[in-house]
N, C-alpha and C positions, 0 to 999 in steps of 0.2 A: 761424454763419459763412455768410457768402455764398458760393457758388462762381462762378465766372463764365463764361458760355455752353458755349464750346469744353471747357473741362474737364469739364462736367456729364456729357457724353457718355462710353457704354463705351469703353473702347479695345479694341476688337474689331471687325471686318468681317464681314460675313453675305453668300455669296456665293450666287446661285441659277442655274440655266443655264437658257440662252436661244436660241430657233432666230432663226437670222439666216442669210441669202441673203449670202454671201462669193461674190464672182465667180461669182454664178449657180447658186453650190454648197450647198446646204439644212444649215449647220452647228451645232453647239451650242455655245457660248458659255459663260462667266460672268458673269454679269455684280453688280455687287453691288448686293444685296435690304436696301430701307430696312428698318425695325422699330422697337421702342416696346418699352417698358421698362414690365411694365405685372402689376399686384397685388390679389388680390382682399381684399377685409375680414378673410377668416377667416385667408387664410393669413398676415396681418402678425400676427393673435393670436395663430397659431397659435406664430412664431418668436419673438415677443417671450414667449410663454410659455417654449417652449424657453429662449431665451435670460436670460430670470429665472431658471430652473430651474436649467440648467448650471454657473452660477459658483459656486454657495451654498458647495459647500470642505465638506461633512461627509463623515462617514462613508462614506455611500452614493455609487456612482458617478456619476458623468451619464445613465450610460444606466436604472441604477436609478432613479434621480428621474424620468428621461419616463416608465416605465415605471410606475413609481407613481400617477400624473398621471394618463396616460391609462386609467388602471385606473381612477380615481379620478371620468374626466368620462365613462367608459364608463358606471359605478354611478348616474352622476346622469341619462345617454340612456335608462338600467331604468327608473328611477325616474319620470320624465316618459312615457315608455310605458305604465307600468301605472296611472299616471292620467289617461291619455287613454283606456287601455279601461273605467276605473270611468265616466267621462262619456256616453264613449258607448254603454256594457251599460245608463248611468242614461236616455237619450233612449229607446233601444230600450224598454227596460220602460214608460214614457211611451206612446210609440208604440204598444204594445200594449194599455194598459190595465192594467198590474200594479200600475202606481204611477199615482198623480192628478199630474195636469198641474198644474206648476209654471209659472207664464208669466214668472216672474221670473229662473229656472234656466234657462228656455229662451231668454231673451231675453239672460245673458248668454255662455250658447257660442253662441249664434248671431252676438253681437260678436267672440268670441273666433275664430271663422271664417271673420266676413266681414274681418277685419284679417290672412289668412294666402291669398296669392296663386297657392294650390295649383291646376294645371290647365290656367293659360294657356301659350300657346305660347312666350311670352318664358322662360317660369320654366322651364318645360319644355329650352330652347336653355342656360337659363343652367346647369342639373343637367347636361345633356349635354359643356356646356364642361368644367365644375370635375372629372367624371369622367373626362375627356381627362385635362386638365391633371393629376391624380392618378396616372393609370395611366404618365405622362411622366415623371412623378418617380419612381414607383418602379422604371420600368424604369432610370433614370439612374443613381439610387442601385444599383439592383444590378450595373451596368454598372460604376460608381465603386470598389461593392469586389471582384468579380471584378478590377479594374485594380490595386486595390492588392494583390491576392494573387499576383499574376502579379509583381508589382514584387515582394514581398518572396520568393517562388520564385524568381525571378534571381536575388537577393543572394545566397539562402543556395545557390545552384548556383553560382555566381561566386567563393564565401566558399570553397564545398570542395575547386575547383578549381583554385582560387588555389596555385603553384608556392613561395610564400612562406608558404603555411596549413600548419594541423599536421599535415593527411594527407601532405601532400608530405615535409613534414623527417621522419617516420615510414618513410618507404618507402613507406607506402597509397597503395591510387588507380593504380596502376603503376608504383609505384616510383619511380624518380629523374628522370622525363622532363625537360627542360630547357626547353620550352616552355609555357606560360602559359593555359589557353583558361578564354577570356570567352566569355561565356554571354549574348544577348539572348533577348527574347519568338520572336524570329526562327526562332533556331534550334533553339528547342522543337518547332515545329510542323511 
């Protein structure tokens, strides 16, 4: 389906401040900050894997199946590791004379190296970005459930507090008070 212009957009505003001269007076502002909506390769692999993962409906939970998974492409990063030190223990021995030059061996990891853009400054900007962007999402997520433990710590402070719950009709909690207290984030702190 097509969507069309105006709708394509978030419905969100991103707001940033701004020094601006008000009657000669040096103040800060808001003002609202364009942005772009914008995804790297891995990390659509990464959700549509997730998202294949999560609905399967067995036994195991959602979080068991990431969990499995990523156990599972951690065993294949070993696996690719310790054939990249057999390569290159096999060049070193070359190199040294332990083993006779292969030029045919050698001519193809040296395709296998010159097709891998390890070094420059862009690749370099780009590993710097995607670790940003990584260390952003884990702090969210933990940020995400810190908020929902805080939300379900209200409930059940609200739930036992509540003048109509069962401590109350009991006598608990001080007995028979007549008044009510709700409980926010607020007035935890």
């Amino acid at each position: 389906p097509t969507i069309p212009g105006p709708k394509k957009a978030l419905p969100i505003k991103l707001y940033e401040t701004a020094l601006h001269v008000i009657e000669g007076v040096p103040s800060q502002i808001f003002v609202q900050g364009k942005y772009t909506v914008d995804s790297l390769e891995a990390e659509r692999i990464a959700v549509a894997e997730v998202a294949r993962l999560v609905p399967s409906g067995g036994k195991a939970g959602a979080s068991e199946q990431v969990s499995s998974h990523m156990t599972s492409m951690g065993s294949a990063i070993k696996m690719l590791r310790d054939r990249i030190a057999v390569i290159l223990d096999t060049v070193k021995q070359m190199r040294d004379g332990r083993l006779p030059m292969d030029h045919a061996l050698l001519r193809e990891v040296g395709s296998l190296v010159g097709r891998l853009p390890v070094g420059t400054d862009r690749v370099k900007e780009s590993l710097l970005s995607d670790y940003n962007d990584t260390l952003l999402l884990t702090y969210l997520s933990a940020m995400t459930k810190g908020n929902a433990a805080m939300h379900d710590l209200v409930n059940k402070v609200n739930a036992t507090y509540d003048t109509k719950g069962p401590l109350r009709s009991r006598g608990g909690l001080g007995g028979g008070s007549s008044g009510s207290q709700h409980f926010s984030s607020q007035h935890l702190f």
